[in-house]
C-alpha positions in Angstrom: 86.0 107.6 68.6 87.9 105.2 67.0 90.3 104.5 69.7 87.3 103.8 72.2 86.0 101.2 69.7 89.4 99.4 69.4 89.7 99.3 72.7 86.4 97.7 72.6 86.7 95.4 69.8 90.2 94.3 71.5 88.7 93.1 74.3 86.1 91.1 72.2 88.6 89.1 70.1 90.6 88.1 73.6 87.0 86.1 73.9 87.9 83.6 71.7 85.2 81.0 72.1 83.5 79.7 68.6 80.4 81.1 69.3 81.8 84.6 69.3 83.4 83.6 65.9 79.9 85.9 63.8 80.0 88.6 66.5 83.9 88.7 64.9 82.8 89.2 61.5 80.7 91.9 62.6 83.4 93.7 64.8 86.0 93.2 61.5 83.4 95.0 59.3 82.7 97.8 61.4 86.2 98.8 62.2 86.5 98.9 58.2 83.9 101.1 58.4 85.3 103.4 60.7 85.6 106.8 58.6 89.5 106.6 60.1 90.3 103.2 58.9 92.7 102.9 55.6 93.6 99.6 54.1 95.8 97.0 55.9 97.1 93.8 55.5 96.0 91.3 57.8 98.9 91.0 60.0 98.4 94.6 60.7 94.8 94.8 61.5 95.8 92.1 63.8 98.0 93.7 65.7 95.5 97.0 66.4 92.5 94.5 67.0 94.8 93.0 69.7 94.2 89.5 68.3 96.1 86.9 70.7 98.2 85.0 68.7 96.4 81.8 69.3 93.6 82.7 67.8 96.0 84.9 64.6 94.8 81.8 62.3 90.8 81.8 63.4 91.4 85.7 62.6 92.4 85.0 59.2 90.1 82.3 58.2 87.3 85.3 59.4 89.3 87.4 56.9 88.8 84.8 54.5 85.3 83.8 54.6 84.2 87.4 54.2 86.4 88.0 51.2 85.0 84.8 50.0 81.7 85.8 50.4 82.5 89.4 48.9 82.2 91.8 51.5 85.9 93.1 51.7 88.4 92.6 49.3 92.2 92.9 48.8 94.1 95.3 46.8 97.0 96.1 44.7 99.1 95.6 47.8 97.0 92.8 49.5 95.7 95.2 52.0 91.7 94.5 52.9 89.0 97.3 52.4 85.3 96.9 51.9 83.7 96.5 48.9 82.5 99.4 47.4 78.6 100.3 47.3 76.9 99.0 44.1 77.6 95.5 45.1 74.9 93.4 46.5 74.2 89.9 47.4 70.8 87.5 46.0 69.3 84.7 44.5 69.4 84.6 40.9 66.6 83.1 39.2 67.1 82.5 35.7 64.6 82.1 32.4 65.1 79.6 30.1 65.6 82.0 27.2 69.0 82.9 29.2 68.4 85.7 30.6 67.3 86.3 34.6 66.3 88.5 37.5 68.5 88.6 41.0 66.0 88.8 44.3 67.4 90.6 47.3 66.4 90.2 50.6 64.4 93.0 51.8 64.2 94.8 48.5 61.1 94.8 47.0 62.4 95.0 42.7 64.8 92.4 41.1 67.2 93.1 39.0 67.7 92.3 35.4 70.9 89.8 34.1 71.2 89.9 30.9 73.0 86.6 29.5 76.0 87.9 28.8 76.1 89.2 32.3 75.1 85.8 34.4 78.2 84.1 34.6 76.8 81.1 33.5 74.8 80.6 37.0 72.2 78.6 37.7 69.2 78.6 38.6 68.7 79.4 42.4 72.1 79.9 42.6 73.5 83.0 45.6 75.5 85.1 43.6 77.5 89.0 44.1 76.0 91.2 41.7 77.4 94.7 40.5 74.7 97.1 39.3 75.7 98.4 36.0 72.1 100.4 35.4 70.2 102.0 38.7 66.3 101.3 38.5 64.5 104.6 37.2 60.3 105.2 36.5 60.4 103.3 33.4 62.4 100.2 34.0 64.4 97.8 36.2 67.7 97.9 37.8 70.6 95.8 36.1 73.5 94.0 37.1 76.5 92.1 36.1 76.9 88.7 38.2 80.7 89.1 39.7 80.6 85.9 42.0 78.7 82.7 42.4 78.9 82.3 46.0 76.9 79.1 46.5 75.3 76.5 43.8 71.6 75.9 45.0 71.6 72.7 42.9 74.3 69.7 42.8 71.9 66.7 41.9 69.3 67.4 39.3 66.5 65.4 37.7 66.2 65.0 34.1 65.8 62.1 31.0 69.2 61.0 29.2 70.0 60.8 26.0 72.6 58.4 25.0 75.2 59.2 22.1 77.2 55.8 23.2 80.3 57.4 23.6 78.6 59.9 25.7 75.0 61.4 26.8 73.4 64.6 28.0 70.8 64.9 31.1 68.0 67.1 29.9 66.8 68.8 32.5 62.8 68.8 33.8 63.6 72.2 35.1 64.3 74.4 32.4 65.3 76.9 33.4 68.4 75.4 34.9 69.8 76.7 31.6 72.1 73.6 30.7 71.8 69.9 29.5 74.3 68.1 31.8 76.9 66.3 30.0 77.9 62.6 30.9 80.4 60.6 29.8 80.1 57.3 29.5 81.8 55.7 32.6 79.7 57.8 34.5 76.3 56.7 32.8 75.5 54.3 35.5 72.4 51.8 34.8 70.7 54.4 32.7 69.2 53.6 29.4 67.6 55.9 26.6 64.9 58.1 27.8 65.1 57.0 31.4 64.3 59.3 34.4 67.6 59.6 36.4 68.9 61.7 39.3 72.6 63.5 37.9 75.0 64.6 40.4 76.7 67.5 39.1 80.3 67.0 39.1 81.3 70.3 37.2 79.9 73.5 36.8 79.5 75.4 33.2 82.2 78.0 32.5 83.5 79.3 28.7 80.4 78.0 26.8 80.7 74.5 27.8 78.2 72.9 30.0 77.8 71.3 33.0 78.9 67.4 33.9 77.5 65.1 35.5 77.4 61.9 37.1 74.4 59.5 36.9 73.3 58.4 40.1 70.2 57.1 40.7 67.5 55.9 37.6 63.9 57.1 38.9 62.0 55.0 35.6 60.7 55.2 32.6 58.4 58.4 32.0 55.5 56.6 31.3 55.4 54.4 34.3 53.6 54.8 37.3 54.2 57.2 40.1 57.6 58.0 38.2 56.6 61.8 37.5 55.6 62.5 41.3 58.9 61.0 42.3 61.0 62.9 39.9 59.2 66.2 41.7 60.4 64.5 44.7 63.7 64.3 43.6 64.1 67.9 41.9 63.3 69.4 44.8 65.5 67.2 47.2 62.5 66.1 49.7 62.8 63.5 52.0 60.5 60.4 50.7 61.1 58.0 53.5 61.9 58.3 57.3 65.1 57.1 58.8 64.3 53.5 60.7 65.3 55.3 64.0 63.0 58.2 64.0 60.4 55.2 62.9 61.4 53.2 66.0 61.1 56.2 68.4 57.7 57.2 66.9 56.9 53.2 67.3 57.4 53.2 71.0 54.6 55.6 72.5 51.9 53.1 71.3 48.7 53.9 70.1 47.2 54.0 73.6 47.4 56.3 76.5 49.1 55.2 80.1 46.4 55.6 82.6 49.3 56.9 84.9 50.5 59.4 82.4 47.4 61.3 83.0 48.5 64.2 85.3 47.9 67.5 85.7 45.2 67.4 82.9 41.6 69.0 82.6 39.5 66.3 82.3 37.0 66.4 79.0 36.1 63.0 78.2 32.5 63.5 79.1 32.2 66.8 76.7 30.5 66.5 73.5 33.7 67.0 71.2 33.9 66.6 67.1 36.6 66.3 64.3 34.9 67.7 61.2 37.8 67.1 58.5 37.7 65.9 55.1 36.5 62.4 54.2 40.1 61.4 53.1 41.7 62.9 56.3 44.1 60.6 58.4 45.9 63.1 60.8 43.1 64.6 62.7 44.6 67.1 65.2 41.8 69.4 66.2 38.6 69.0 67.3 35.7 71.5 68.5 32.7 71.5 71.0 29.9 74.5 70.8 27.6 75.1 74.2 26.0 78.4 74.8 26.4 79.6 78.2 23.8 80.5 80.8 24.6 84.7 80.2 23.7 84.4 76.6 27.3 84.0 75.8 29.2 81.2 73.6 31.8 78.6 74.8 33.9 77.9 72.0 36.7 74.6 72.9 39.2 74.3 70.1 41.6 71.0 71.1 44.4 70.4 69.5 46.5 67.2 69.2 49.3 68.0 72.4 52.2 66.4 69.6 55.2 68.3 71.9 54.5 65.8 74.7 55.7 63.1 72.5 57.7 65.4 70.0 60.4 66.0 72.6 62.8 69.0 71.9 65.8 67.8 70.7 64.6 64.1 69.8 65.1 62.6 66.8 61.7 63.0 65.7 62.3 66.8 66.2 65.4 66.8 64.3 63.5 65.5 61.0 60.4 67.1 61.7 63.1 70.6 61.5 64.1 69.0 59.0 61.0 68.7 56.9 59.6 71.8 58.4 56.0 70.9 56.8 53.5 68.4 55.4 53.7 68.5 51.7 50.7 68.1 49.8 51.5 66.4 46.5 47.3 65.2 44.7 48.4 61.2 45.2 50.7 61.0 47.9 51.8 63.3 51.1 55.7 63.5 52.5 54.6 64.1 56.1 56.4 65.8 58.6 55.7 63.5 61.1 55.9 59.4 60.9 52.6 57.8 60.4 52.6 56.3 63.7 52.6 59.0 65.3 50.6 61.3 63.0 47.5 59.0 62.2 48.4 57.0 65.5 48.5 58.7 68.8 48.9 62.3 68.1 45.4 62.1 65.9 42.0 62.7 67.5 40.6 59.6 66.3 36.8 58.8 67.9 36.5 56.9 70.5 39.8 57.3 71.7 41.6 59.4 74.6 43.8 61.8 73.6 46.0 64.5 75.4 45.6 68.0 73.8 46.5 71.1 74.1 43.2 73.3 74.6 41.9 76.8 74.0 38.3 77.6 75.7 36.7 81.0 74.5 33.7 82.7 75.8 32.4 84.8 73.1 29.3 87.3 73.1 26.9 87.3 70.7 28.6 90.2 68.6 31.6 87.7 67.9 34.0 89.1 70.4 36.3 87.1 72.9 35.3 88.1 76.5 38.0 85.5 78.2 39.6 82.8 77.2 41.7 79.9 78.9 44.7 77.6 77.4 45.3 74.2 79.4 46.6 71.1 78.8 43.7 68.5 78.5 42.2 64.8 77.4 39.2 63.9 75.3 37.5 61.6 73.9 35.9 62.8 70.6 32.0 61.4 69.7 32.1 61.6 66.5 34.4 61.5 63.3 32.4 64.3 61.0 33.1 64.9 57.3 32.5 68.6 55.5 29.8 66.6 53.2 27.5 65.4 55.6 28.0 68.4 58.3 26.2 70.6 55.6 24.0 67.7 54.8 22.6 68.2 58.2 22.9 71.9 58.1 21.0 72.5 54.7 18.4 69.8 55.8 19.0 67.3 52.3 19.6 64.2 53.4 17.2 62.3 55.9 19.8 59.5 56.1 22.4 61.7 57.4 19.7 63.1 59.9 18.5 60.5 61.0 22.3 59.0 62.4 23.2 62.0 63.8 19.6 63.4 64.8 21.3 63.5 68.5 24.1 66.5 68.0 21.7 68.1 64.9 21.6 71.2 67.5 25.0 71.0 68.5 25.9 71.3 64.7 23.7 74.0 64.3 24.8 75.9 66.9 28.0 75.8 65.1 26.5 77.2 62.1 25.1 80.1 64.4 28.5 81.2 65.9 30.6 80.7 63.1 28.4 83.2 61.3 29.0 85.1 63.9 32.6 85.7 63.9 32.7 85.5 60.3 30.1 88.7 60.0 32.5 90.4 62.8 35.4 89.6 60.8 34.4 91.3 57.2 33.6 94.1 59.2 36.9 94.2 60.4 38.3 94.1 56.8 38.9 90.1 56.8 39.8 89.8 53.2 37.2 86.8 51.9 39.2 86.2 49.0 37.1 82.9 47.4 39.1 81.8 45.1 38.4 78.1 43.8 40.8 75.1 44.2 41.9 73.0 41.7 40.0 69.5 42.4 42.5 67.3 40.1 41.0 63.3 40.1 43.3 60.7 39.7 42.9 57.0 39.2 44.9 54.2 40.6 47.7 54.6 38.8 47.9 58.4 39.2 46.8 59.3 35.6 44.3 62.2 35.8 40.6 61.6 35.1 39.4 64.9 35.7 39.9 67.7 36.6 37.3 71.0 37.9 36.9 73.2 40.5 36.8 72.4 44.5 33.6 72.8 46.2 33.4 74.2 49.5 30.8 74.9 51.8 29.6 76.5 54.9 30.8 73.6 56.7 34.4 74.4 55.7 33.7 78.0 57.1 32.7 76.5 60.7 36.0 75.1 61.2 37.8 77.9 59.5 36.4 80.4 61.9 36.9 78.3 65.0 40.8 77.9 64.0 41.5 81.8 62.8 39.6 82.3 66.8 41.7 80.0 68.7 45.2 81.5 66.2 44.2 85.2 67.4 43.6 84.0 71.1 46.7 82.3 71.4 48.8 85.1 69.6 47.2 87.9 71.7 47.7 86.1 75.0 51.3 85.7 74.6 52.4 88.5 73.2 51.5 90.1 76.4 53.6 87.6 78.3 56.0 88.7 76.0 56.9 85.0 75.6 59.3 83.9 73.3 56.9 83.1 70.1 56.4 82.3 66.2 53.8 84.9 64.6 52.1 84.4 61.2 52.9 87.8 59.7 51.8 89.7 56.8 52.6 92.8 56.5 50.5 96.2 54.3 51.3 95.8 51.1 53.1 98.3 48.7 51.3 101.4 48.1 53.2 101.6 44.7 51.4 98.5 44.0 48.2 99.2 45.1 48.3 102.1 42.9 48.9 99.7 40.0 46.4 97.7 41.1 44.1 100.7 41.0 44.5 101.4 37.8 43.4 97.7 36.7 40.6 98.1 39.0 39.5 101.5 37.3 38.2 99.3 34.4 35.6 97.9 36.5 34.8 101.7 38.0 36.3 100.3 41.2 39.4 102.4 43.7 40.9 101.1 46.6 41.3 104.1 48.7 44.4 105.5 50.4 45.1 107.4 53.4 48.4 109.3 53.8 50.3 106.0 51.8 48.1 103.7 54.0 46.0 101.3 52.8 43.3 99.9 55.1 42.0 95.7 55.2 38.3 97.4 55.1 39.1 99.1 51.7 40.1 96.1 50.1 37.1 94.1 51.8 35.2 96.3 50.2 35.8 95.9 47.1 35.6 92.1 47.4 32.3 92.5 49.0 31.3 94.6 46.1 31.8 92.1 43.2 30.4 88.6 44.9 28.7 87.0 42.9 29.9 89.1 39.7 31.5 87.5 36.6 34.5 89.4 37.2 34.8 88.1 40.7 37.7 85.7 40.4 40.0 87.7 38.3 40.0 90.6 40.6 40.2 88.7 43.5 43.2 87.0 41.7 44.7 90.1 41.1 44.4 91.4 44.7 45.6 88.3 46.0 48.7 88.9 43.7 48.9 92.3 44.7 49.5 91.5 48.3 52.6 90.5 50.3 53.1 86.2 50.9 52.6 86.0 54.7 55.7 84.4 56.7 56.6 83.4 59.9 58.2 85.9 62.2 59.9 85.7 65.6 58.2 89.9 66.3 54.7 90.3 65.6 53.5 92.4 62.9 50.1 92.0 62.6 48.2 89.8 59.8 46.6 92.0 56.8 44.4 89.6 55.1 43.2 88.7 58.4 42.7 92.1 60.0 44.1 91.2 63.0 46.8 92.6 65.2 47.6 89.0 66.6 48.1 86.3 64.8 50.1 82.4 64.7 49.8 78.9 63.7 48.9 77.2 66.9 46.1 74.3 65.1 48.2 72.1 63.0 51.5 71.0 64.8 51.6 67.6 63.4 51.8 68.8 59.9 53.6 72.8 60.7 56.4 73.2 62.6 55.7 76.5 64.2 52.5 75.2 66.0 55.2 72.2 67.8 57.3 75.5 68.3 54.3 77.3 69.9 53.2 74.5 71.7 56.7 74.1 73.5 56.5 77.4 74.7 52.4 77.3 75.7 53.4 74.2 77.6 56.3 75.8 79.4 54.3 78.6 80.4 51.7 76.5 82.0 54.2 74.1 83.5 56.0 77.1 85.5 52.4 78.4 86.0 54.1 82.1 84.0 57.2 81.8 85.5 59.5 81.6 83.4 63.2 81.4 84.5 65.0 84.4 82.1 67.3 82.2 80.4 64.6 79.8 79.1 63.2 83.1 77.8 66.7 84.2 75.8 67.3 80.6 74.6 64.1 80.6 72.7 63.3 83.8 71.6 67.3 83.1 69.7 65.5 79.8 68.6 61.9 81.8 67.5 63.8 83.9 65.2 65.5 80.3 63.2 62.7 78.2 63.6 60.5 81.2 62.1 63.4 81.6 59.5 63.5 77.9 58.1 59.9 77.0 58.2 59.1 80.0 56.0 61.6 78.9 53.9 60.2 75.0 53.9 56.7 76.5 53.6 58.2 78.2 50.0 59.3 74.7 49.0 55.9 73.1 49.9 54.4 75.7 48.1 56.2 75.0 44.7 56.2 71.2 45.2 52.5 71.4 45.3 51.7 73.7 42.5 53.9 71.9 40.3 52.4 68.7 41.1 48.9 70.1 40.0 50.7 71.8 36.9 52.2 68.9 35.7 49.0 66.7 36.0 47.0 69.5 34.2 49.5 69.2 31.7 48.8 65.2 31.6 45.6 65.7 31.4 45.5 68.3 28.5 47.3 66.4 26.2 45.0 64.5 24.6 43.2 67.1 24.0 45.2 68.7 21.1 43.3 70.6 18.9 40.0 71.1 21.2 38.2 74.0 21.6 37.6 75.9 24.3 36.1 78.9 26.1 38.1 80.6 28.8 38.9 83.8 30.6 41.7 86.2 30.3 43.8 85.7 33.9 46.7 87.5 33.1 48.6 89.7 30.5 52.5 90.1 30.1 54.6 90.9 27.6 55.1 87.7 26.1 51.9 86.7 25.6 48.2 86.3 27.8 47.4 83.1 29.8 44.1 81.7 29.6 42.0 80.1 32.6 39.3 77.3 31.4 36.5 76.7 33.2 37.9 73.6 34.9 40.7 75.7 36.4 43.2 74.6 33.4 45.8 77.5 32.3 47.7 78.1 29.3 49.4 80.7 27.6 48.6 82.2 23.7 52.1 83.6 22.9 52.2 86.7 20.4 52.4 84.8 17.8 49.3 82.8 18.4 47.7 85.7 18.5 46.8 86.0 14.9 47.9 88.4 12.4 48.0 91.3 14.6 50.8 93.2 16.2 50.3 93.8 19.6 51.6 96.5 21.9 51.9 95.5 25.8 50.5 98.1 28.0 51.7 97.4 30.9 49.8 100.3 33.2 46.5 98.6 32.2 47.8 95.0 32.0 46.6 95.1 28.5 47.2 94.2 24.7 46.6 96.7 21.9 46.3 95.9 18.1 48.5 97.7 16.5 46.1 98.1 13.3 42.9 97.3 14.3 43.1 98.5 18.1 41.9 95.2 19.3 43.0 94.4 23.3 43.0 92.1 25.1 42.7 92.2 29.0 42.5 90.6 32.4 39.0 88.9 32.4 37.8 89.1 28.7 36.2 85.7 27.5 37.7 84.0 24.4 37.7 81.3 22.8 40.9 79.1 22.4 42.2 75.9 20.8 44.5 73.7 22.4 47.6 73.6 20.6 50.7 71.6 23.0 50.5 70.4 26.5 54.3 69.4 27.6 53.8 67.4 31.4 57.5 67.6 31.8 58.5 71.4 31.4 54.3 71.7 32.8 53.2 73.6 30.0 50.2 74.4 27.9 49.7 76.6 24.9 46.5 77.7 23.6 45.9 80.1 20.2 43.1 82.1 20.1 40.1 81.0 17.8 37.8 84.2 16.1 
């Protein structure tokens, strides 16, 4: 066996082209693998492998790069072998108390790192880990960090202290785990208590901490805008466009070439609406209702066609890779696309033509898709709608509202009457209706909170929901078939371990999630959501099953969406603010171009590309995600802190083993450590997510009332910490 595969692998290194240089590393590792194989030295393995010697020192910076990233290793006798089991590779993620927990990819449990055992690495740093205790039933694996392989940080945002002779960066994250210390040539224009940017220069090792370089001064704290662009900053996002990409977005206009209409389904004349939020600039679908002479539904979902101007390989499309999404951040939005082309011609703005890329749906009466077309099209869209007065005219309350759009009132209502519809089809399904309320944070012209409460939604919301999560499906199903090179939204059954846990929390409220042979079904879960609406403990369970399931992703193979309940499932609405809908919309517009021809190595090229593009916008998406949150935590933090010493009444949204956070009413959450507790001892139990008085028996658990006094609120580490008030 082994002297078939050498033979093999011999005639893959005589290919010596760059892009064969990972299939190398894979070939090296599996001939170490080989049961035969014993340790060699370099020159030796070269010589079996039949490496020419014009490519002996590309052989040996292969050798190299996998020893540096720890998965062979050199012996006594510098011969290589593989490193043995019991090492693995994963972010580490570390707490500011010192401690942390390494994430593998594909494994489900982190493992613990004690402090001693972290090799002073940082947070987000990709590190080797030796596991010096395997996971059993009653607690966590643990490791020993070996190697850092990669520092996830080398600028980081902070305020500086100046000692004169030197200073110290303290960190707004944390759990970074150092101050940075500067010395004074390196201090830059920065003054006391300034926001500044440090580039880190050294690394901690032996105690001592990391050094720094001040290069850039963000502000004082308490000026205006400074805190969102230090979240800017910490995370490394792009704040402005480079002037090319501008210039090339600049040139398409903000009008349509008569002559570049070709090869278009004409729908100018069709009833068509945007219903977006008031604030909305980059409108990129739009919907038009009839009801067919059969009884049947039409359903038109346009979309903004942003790939004809987005062209692959532009420089537009190398920052909008780049950026991978729209982030979201209360005051201000780091788009992925330039405003001139994202509120220009890409958006469905009234009155004006605009090429899309269209999905047309019949759908019977019980909600289901009969047929369905995808073409590329122009419209003209009637009528700008907001949410607010959509359900104006829906609910009847407002006789100014009706009477300027008493014309379309039907067309609206048939809206209503499908999205129902699909929505009732859906649930039955097992579409997880999870309503969990938004944050709706109010800020004034100078970004300082004014208040803060919950989001209100409405039916209206639904409508265009519905019509999206229809078009998604339609689009995913149709080219799946074709077995097209594609992007799915994917989320995968979650845990069955977990679901048990969550089980056990439920059985509090008399409530089971059933399982069948380690399956768990959408329709249970639905079920138990449909079961508490309307119920005080509705949005702490619904928390906790939200928490209990997987994060959907983006995947190159489709594996069905859970929460959705649907076998097929992608992004195809948004593509001026998600990258995967431009991806899709590449492909859709390939596929009609060739009329579903595809030439094969179109088909290869992207499906290589589908699995990267999938790969880093997931990956942006988890940046978004953070950016955003911590923008609201920080402000909630702002606006909580002149409120020290308050009272308050809130709800129990989580316990741990440090303490239980707290939501208020407007949506606010802070944490009562231990020792604001009271008196009592408390005992975590973690089965029940519960705490237990040691004395008195008193516990505490997910969606008790209490009643709580403000006691710090710290904007920069976003922080707020309650006691509890008897």
């Amino acid at each position: 066996m082994l002297s078939k595969f050498i033979c093999y692998i011999q005639s893959e290194f005589r290919h010596g082209k760059e892009e064969m240089m990972l299939n190398k590393e894979d070939i090296i590792l599996n001939f170490m693998k080989d049961e035969n194989y014993t340790p060699m030295k370099a020159k030796e393995m070269s010589i079996i492998l039949g490496v020419p010697k014009k490519e002996y020192s590309k052989f040996t910076s292969i050798l190299k790069e996998l020893e540096d990233n720890y998965k062979i290793t050199k012996n006594k006798k510098n011969r290589y072998r593989l490193v043995e089991e019991g090492f693995v590779e994963g972010i580490y993620r570390k707490n500011q108390r010192g401690f942390g927990f390494v994430k593998v990819e594909n494994q489900e449990d982190e493992i613990y790192i004690s402090k001693q055992n972290s090799l002073n690495a940082l947070n987000g740093d990709k590190v080797i880990v030796e596991l010096i205790e395997d996971k059993d039933k009653t607690k966590r694996a643990e490791g020993k960090i070996r190697k850092i392989l990669k520092h996830e940080k080398n600028v980081v945002v902070g305020t500086f202290q100046n000692s004169k002779s030197f200073g110290f960066v303290v960190p707004d994250d944390r759990s970074l785990g150092t101050d940075i210390f500067v010395s004074k040539s390196n201090f830059g224009q920065a003054k006391e208590g300034q926001k500044v940017v440090v580039q880190i220069i050294k690394y901690p090792e032996d105690g001592k901490n990391a050094e720094g370089k001040i290069i850039e001064v963000i502000g004082n704290p308490n000026q205006a805008g400074v805190d969102m662009l230090s979240l800017i900053k910490e995370y490394n996002l792009p704040s402005e466009f480079p002037e090319e990409v501008v210039e090339e977005a600049k040139k398409y206009g903000n009008k349509i070439d008569p002559k570049d209409i070709t090869n278009r389904i004409d729908c100018r004349k069709d009833t068509i609406f945007t219903i977006d939020g008031e604030d909305a600039k980059d409108l990129d679908d739009a919907i038009r209702v009839i009801r067919l002479e059969n009884g049947n539904y039409r359903l038109d979902v346009h979309i903004a066609d942003v790939s004809y101007y987005v062209r692959e390989g532009s420089l537009l499309d190398k920052e909008a890779q780049i950026r991978g999404t729209s982030i979201y951040m209360l005051n201000r939005v780091i788009p992925m696309l330039p405003k001139e082309l994202s509120n220009g011609i890409c958006s469905l703005n009234a009155g004006e033509d605009r090429f899309t890329l269209s999905c047309s749906m019949e759908i019977n009466p019980e909600g289901k898709t009969v047929s369905a077309e995808v073409y590329k099209g122009i419209i003209n869209v009637c009528e700008r709608m907001n949410y607010h007065d959509v359900q104006k005219i829906l609910d009847k309350s407002d006789k100014k509202v009706l009477e300027k759009y008493k014309k379309y009132i039907q067309n609206f209502e048939l809206m209503a009457e499908l999205a129902t519809i699909l929505k009732n089809r859906r649930l039955e399904q097992g579409y997880l209706n999870l309503d969990i309320p938004e944050s709706n944070i109010e800020l004034n012209e100078e970004g300082k909170v004014v208040n803060i409460g919950k989001y209100e939604t409405s039916f209206s919301n639904e409508i265009i929901e519905q019509f999206m999560l229809s078009a998604n499906e339609t689009i995913a199903e149709k080219f799946y078939w074709l077995e097209a090179p594609f992007i799915y939204r994917v989320h995968e059954d979650p845990d069955i371990d977990k679901i048990k846990d969550l089980n056990k929390f439920l059985f509090n409220f008399g409530l089971k999630i059933k399982v069948v042979n380690d399956k768990v079904y959408p329709t249970e879960v639905s079920k138990i959501l449909e079961e508490i609406k309307g119920k005080e403990e509705e949005k702490v369970i619904s928390t906790f099953i939200l928490r209990t399931l997987k994060l959907a992703r983006y995947e190159a193979e489709n594996k069905g969406h859970f929460g959705i309940a649907s076998k097929y499932y992608c992004h195809f609405t948004s593509p001026i603010r998600r990258y995967p809908d431009l991806f899709i919309h590449r492909v859709i517009s390939k596929y009609l171009e060739d009329n579903y021809v595809v030439d094969d190595y179109w088909i290869e090229d992207y499906k290589e590309k589908s699995v990267q593009r999938a790969l880093s916008s997931s990956e942006r998406e988890k940046i978004a995600t953070k950016v955003e949150r911590d923008s609201e935590d920080m402000k909630k933090a702002e606006f909580m802190q002149d409120k020290i010493g308050e009272k308050y009444e809130g709800i129990v949204s989580s316990v741990t083993q440090f303490g239980i956070f707290v939501e208020l009413e407007n949506t606010v959450e802070g944490l009562i450590r231990f020792e604001n507790l009271g008196d009592e001892y408390f005992i975590y139990d973690e089965e029940r997510k519960r705490l237990i008085g040691e004395k008195t028996n008193k516990t505490y658990k997910i969606g008790d009332k209490v009643k709580i006094r403000v006691i710090s609120a710290n904007k920069i580490l976003r922080q707020i910490d309650f006691e509890i008030v008897e």
